[in-house]
C-alpha positions as CSV (number, residue, x, y, z in Angstrom):
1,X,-28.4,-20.3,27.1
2,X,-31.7,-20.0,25.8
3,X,-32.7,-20.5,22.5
4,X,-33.5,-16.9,21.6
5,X,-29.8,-16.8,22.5
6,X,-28.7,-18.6,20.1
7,X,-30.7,-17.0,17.2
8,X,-29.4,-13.8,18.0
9,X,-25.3,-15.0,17.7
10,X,-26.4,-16.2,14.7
11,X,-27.7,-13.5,13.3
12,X,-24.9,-11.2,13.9
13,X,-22.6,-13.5,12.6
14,X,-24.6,-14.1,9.3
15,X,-24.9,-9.5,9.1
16,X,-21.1,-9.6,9.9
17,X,-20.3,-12.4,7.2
18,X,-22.8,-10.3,4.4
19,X,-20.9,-7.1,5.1
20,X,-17.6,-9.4,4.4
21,X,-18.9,-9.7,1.7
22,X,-20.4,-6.7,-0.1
23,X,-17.1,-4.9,1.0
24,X,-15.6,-7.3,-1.3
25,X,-13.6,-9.0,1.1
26,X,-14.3,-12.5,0.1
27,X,-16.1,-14.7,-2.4
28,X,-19.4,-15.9,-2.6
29,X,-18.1,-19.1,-0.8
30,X,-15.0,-18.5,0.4
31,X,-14.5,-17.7,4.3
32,X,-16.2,-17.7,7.4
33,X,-16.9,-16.1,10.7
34,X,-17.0,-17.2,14.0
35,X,-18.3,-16.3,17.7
36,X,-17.8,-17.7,20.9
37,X,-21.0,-18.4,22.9
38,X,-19.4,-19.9,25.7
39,X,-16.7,-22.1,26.9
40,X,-18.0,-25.4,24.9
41,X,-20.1,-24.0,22.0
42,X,-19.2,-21.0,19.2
43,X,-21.6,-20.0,15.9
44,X,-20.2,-20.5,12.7
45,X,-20.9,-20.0,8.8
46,X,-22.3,-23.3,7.8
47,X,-20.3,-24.6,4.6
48,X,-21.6,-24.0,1.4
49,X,-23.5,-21.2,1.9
50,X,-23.8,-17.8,-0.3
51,X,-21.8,-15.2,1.7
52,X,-23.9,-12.7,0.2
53,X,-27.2,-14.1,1.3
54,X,-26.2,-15.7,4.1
55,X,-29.2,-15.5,6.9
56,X,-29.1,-17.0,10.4
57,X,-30.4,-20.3,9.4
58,X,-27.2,-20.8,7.6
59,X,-24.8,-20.1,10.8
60,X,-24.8,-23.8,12.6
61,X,-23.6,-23.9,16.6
62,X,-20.8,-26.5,16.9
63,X,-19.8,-27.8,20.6
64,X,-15.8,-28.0,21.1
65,X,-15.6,-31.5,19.9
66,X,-16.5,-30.0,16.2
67,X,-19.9,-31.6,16.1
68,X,-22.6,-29.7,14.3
69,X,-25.9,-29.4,17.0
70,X,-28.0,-28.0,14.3
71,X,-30.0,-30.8,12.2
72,X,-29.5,-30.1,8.7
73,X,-26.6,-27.9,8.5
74,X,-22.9,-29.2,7.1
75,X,-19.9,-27.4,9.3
76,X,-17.1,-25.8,7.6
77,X,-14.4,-27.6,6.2
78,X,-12.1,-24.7,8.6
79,X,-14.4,-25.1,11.5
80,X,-11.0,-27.1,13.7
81,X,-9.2,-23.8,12.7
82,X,-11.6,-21.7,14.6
83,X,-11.7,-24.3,17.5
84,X,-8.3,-24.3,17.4
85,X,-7.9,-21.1,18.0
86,X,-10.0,-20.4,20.6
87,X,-8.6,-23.2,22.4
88,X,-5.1,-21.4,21.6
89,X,-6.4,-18.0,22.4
90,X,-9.0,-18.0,25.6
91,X,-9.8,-14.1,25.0
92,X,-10.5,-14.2,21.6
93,X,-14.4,-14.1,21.3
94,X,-14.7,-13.8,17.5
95,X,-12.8,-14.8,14.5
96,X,-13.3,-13.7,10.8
97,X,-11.3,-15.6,8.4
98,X,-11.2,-13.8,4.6
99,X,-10.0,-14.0,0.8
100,X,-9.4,-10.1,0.6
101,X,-7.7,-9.7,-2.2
102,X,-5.0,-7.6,-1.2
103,X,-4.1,-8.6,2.0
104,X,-4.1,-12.0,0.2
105,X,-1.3,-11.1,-2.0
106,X,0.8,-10.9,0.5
107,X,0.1,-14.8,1.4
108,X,2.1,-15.7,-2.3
109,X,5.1,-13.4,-1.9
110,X,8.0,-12.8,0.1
111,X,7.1,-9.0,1.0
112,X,6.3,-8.3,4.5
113,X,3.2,-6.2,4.6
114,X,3.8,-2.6,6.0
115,X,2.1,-1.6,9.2
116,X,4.6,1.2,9.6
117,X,3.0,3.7,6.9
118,X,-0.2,4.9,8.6
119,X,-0.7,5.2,12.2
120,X,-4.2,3.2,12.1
121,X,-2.1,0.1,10.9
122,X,0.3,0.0,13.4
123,X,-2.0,0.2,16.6
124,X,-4.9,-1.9,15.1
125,X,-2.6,-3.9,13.7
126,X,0.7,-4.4,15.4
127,X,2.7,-7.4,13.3
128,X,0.6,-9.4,10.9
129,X,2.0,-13.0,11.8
130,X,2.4,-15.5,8.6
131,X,1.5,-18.9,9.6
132,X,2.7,-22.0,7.1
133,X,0.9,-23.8,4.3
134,X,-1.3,-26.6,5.0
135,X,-4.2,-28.3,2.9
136,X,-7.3,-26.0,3.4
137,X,-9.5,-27.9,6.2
138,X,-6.7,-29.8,7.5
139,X,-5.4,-30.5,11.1
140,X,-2.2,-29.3,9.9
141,X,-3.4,-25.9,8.9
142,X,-5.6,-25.1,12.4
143,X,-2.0,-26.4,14.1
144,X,-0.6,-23.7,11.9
145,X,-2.9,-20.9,12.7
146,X,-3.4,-21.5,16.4
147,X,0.2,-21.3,16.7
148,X,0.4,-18.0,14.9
149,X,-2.5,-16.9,16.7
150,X,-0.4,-16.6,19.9
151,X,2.1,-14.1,18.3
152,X,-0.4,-11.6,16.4
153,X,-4.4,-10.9,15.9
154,X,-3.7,-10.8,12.4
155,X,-2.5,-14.2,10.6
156,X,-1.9,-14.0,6.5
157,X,-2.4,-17.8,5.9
158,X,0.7,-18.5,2.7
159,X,-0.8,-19.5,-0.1
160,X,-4.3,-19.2,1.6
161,X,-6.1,-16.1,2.8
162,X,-6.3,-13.9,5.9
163,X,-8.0,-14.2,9.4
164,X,-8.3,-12.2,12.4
165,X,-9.4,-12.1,16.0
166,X,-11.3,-9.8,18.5
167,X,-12.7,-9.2,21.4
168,X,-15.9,-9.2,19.4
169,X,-16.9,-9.7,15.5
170,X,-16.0,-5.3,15.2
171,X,-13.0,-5.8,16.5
172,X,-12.1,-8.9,14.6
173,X,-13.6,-7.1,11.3
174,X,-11.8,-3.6,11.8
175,X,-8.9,-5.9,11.4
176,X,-9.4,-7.1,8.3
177,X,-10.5,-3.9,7.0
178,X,-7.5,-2.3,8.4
179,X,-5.8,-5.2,6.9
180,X,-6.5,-4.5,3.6
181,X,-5.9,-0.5,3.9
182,X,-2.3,-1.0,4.8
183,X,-1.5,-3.9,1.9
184,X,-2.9,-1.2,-0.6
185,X,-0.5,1.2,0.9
186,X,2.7,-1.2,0.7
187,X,1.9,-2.1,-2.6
188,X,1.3,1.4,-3.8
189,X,4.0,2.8,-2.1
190,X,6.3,0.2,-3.6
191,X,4.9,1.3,-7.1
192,X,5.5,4.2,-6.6
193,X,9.2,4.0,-5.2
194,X,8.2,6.2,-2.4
195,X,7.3,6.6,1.2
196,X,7.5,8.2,4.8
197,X,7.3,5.7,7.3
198,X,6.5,6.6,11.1
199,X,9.6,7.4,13.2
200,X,11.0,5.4,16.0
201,X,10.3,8.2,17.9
202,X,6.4,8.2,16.7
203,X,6.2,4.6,17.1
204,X,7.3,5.1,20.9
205,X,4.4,7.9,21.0
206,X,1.8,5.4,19.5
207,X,3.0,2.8,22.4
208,X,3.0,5.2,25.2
209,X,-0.4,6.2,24.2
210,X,-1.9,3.0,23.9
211,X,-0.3,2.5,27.9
């Protein structure tokens, strides 16, 4: 790939990463996005840098083994996550990992996160998947997510965060969004003692839809 290439994935990971961002989806340096380039190389945030300023020179392209090939930059501490899930999930081409604060809640309690409210949720979303605590950074952890990663596209990391997968960084990004629409919704609706969930019957319709 040439190096033109190159630039360009990483300047639609650094737009995607200040969107993150100023949609108040994670702090100034919490999180990170990746995308694949090819089988042995992805772009990802560089550690360290300001979410909401984050430019292209600040997204580093890291081989499979985890090294960094760009002089100057520091990987992220969750970089082995990513790579871990890539090498978990071969079709996922992007990953966006987030603090949003609601979907985030449900990472510290028991409450399974509704996807059953709004029909949006339950086909972008299917299942959120919780994966276990680990030690951010650790091999533990991008065990953890990987594993989960082969069950859902959503993960709610305990204790941690969120992350999602796509096809490409809008389709990993809808689902944070989406993500964070249907935690407001379980938590209001709990509030407020009071909901209408889709019917089995609606579910069946969303499937059959969906082919």
């Amino acid at each position: 790939m040439h190096k033109e290439a190159y630039i360009k994935c990483k300047k639609e990971v650094a737009a995607w990463m200040r969107r993150l961002y100023k949609k108040g989806l994670t702090t100034t340096l919490g999180g990170n996005i990746s995308l694949r380039i090819d089988e042995s190389l992805i772009a990802i945030t560089a550690s360290a840098s300001d979410k909401g300023r984050i430019k292209a020179a600040h997204v580093a392209i890291v081989g499979a083994d985890g090294q960094c090939k760009d002089e100057g930059l520091t990987v992220s501490m969750e970089t082995g996550m990513h790579l871990a899930v890539y090498r978990a999930r071969p079709d996922v081409k992007a990953i966006v990992h987030a603090h949003a604060p609601m979907g985030s809640l449900f990472a510290v309690i028991e409450q399974s996160l509704n996807t059953n409210l709004l029909a949006e949720a339950h086909v972008i979303l299917g299942v959120p998947c919780k994966a276990a605590y680990a030690a951010p950074g650790s091999e533990q952890l991008a065990a953890n997510v990987a594993d989960a990663s082969k069950a859902a596209n959503v993960i709610i990391m305990a204790n941690h965060g969120v992350l999602a997968v796509g096809s490409n960084l809008m389709e990993a990004f809808d689902r944070i969004e989406v993500l964070e629409n249907a935690a407001k919704m379980t938590v209001l609706t709990t509030l407020l003692k009071d909901k209408c969930e889709l019917s089995i019957n609606q579910l069946a319709e969303l499937k059959a839809l969906l082919g």
